[in-house]
N, C-alpha and C positions, 0 to 999 in steps of 0.2 A: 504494500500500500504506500502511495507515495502521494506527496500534499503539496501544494502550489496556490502560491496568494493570485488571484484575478484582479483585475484594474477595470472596473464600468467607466466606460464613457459618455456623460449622457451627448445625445445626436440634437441637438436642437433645434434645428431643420425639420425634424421627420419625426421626433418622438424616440422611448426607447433608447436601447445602448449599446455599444460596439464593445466587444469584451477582447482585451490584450491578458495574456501568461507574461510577466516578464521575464522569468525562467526561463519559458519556450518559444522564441523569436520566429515570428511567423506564425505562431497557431494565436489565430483572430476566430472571432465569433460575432454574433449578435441575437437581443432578444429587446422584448416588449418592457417585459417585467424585472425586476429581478432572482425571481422565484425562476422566468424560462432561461436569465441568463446564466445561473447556478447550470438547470439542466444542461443548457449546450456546452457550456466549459466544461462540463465534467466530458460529454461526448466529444470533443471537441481535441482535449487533451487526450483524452483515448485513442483514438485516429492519429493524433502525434506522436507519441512514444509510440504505435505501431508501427508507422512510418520510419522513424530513427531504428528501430528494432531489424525490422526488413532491409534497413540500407545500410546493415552493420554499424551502424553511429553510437554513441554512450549515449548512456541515460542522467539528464543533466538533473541535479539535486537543487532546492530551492536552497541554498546557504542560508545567503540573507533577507528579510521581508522588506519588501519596498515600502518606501516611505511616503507621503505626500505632503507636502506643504502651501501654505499659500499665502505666497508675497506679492505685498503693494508698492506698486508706484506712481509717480508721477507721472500722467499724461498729459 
């Protein structure tokens, strides 16, 4: 069993959110809810590590939790 923090992006445009792994570069997703972006991240990252698996590639560990901040500026 292996665990990886998700990053929601909400879409502003359209509603809904784009989901990033920062562990797994390139495995993107998206959902309505949060609840459907859980689901597809978890499929999502499924299909990746099989992918990395099938193309002989290592299976990357989440080390450390991403962080987020949020600074203000001057405009």
């Amino acid at each position: 069993m292996r665990t990886y923090t998700v990053v929601l992006d909400p879409d502003l445009d359209e509603g809904g959110y784009t989901v990033t792994v920062p562990a797994l570069p390139g495995c993107v997703t998206q959902g309505e809810t949060v609840e459907q972006c859980r689901d597809r991240a978890a499929e999502a990252i499924a299909v990746h590590l099989d992918g990395l698996r099938r193309d002989g590639q290592p299976i990357p560990d989440e080390r450390d939790h991403p962080q987020l901040l949020t600074v203000s500026v001057a405009s």
